[in-house]
ROZA-821856 format. One record per residue (C-alpha): residue in three letters; x, y, z. Coordinates in nm, 4 decimals. Each point is the difference from the previous one (the first is absolute). Last residue first. Layout:
BEGIN
+------+----------+----------+----------+
: rest :       xx :       yy :       zz :
+------+----------+----------+----------+
:  ALA :        X :        Y :        Z :
...
+------+----------+----------+----------+
//
This chain:
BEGIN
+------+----------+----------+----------+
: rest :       xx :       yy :       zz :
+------+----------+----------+----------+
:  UNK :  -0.6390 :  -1.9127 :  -0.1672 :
:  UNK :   0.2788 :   0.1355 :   0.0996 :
:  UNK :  -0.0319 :   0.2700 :   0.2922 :
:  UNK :   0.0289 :   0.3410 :  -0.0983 :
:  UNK :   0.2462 :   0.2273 :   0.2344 :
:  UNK :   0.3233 :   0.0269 :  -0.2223 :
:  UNK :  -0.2212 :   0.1074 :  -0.3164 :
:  UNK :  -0.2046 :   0.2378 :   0.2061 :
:  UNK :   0.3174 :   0.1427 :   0.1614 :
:  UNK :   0.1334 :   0.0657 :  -0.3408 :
:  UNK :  -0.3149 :   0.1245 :  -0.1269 :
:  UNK :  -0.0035 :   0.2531 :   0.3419 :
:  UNK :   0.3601 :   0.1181 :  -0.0982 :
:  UNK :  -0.1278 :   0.0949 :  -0.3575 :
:  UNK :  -0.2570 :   0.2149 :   0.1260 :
:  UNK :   0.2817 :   0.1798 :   0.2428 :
:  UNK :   0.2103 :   0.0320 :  -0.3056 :
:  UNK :  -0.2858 :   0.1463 :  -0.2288 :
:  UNK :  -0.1514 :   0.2436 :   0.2974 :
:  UNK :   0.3242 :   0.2574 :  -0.0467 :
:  UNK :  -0.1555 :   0.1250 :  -0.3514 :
:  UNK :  -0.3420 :   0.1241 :   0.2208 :
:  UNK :   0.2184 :   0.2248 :   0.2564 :
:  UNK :   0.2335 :   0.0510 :  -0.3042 :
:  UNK :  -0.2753 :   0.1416 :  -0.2108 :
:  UNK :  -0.1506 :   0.1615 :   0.3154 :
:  UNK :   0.3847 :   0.1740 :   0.0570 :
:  UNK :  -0.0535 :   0.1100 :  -0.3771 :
:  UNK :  -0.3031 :   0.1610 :  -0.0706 :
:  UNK :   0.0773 :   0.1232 :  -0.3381 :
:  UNK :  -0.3677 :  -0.0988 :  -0.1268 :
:  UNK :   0.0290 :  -0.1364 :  -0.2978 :
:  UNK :   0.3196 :  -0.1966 :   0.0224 :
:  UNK :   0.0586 :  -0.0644 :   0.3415 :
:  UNK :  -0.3141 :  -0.1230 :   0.0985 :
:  UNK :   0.0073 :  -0.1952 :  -0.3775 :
:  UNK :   0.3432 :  -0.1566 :   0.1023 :
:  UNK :  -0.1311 :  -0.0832 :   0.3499 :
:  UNK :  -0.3031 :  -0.1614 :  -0.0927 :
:  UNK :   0.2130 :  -0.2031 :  -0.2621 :
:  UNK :   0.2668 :  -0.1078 :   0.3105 :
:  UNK :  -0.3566 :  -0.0452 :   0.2475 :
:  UNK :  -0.1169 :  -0.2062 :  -0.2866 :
:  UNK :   0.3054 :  -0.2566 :  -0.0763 :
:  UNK :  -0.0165 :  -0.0713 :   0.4181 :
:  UNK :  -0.3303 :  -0.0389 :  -0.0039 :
:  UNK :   0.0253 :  -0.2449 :  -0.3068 :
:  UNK :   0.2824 :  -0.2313 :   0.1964 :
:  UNK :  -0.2268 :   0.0150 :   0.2978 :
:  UNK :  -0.3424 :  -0.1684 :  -0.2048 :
:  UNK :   0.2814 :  -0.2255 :  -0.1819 :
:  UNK :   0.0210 :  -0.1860 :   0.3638 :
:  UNK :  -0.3525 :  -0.1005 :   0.0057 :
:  UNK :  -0.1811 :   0.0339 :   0.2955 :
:  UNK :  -0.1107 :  -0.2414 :   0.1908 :
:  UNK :   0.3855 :  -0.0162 :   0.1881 :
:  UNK :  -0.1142 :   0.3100 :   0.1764 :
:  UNK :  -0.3020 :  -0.1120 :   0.1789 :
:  UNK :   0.2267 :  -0.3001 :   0.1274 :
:  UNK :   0.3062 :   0.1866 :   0.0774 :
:  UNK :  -0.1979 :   0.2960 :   0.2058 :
:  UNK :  -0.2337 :  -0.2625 :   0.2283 :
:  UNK :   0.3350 :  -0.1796 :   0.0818 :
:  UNK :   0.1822 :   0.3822 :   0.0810 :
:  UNK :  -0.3157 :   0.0386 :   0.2153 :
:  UNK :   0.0351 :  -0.2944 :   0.1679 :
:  UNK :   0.3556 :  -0.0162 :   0.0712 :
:  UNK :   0.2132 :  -0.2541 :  -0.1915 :
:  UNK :   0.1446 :  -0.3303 :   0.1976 :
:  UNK :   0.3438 :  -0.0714 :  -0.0134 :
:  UNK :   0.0310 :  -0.3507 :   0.2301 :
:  UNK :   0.0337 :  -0.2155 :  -0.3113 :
:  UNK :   0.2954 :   0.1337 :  -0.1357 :
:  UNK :   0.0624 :  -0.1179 :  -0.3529 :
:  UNK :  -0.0590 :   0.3333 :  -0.1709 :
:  UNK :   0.3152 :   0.1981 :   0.2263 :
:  UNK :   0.2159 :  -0.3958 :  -0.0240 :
:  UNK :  -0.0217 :   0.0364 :  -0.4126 :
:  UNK :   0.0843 :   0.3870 :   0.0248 :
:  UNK :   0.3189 :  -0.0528 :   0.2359 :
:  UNK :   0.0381 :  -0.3205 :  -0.2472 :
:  UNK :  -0.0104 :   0.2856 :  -0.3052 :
:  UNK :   0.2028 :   0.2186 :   0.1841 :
:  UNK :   0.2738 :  -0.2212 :   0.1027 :
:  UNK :   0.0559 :  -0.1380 :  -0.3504 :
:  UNK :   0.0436 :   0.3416 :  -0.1490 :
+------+----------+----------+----------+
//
């Protein structure tokens, strides 16, 4: 465990790692936003995908919609990693 954590210490202490632009540009738009705004998508693609599946019996668009949630959670995650302290 105590070779990951200094592989991750010497990984955010290197000084010649420099972020693209565009992937710059994408961390600071994204780290506006608050990170409960991904942890409700994720809660309304799962109820969007209940109700898809319950009223209308559509069921691969119920899991096409239902299999958003992890992928919205993923992008909180990365928000939370990517935002600067203040």
């Amino acid at each position: 465990m105590a070779n990951v954590e200094s592989a991750v210490r010497n990984i955010a202490e290197n000084e010649e790692h420099h972020e693209g632009r565009v992937t710059s540009v994408i961390e600071h738009q994204t780290a506006k936003i608050p990170s409960i705004v991904y942890l409700n998508l994720a809660f309304a693609s799962m109820a969007g995908s209940l109700y898809i599946a319950a009223k209308t019996r559509k069921t691969g668009w119920a899991n096409f919609v239902g299999l958003w949630a992890p992928s919205f959670m993923l992008m909180g995650i990365y928000n939370k990693l990517v935002k600067k302290p203040s």
